[in-house]
N, C-alpha and C positions, 0 to 999 in steps of 0.2 A: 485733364492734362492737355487735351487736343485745345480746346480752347485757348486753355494760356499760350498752348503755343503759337499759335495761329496770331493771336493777339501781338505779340512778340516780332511777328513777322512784319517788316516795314512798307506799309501801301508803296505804290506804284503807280505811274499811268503808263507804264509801257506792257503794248499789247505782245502777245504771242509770236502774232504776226508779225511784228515786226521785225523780228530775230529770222524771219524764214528767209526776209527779202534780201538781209544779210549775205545769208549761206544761198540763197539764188544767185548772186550777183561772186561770190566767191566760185563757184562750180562753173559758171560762164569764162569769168580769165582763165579758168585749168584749163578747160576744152575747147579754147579758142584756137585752134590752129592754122599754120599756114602753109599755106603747098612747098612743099621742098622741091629744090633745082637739082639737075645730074651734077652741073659745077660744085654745085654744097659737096653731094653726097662723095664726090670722087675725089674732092679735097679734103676731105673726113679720113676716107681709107687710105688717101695716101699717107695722111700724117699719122698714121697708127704704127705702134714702134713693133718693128717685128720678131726683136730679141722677147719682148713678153709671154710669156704662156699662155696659149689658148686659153678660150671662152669654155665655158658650159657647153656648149656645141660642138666642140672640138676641133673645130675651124682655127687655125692658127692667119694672125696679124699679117704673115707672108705668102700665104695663099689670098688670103683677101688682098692685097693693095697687087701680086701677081694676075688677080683675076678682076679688078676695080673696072677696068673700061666694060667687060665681059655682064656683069652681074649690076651695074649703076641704072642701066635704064630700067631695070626690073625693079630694084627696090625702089627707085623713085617711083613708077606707076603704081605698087604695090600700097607704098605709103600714102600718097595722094588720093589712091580711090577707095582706103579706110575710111581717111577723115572727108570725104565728100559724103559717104553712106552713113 
């Protein structure tokens, strides 16, 4: 049975390898990032609607855009020297 099946199966000349170089070059564009600005980040929280319902963290929308000047330069360093490491 192995045989026939084997038989059955249609040659090829594409290597292994060459499916890796694929998924190397796909995992590159995901974690390609770029430094975010305090301007991004503080225009982010400001446009977050504050009628919505807290996050998982329990942090609600109007504390965040009340507290945006306060907390931006932190998450921008924070974020920036992830993706530097």
């Amino acid at each position: 049975m192995g045989d026939k099946l084997s038989n059955d199966i249609p040659q090829s000349n594409v290597t292994p390898e060459s499916y890796l170089s694929d998924v190397q070059n796909s995992v590159n564009q995901l974690t390609c990032f770029r430094e975010i600005t305090e301007p991004e980040i503080l225009g982010l929280l400001q446009e977050l609607v504050a009628s919505k319902a807290s996050g998982i963290d329990g942090i609600s929308a109007k504390i965040l855009k009340i507290a945006a000047p306060a907390i931006t330069p932190s998450i921008v360093s924070n974020f920036n020297q992830s993706i530097a490491t």
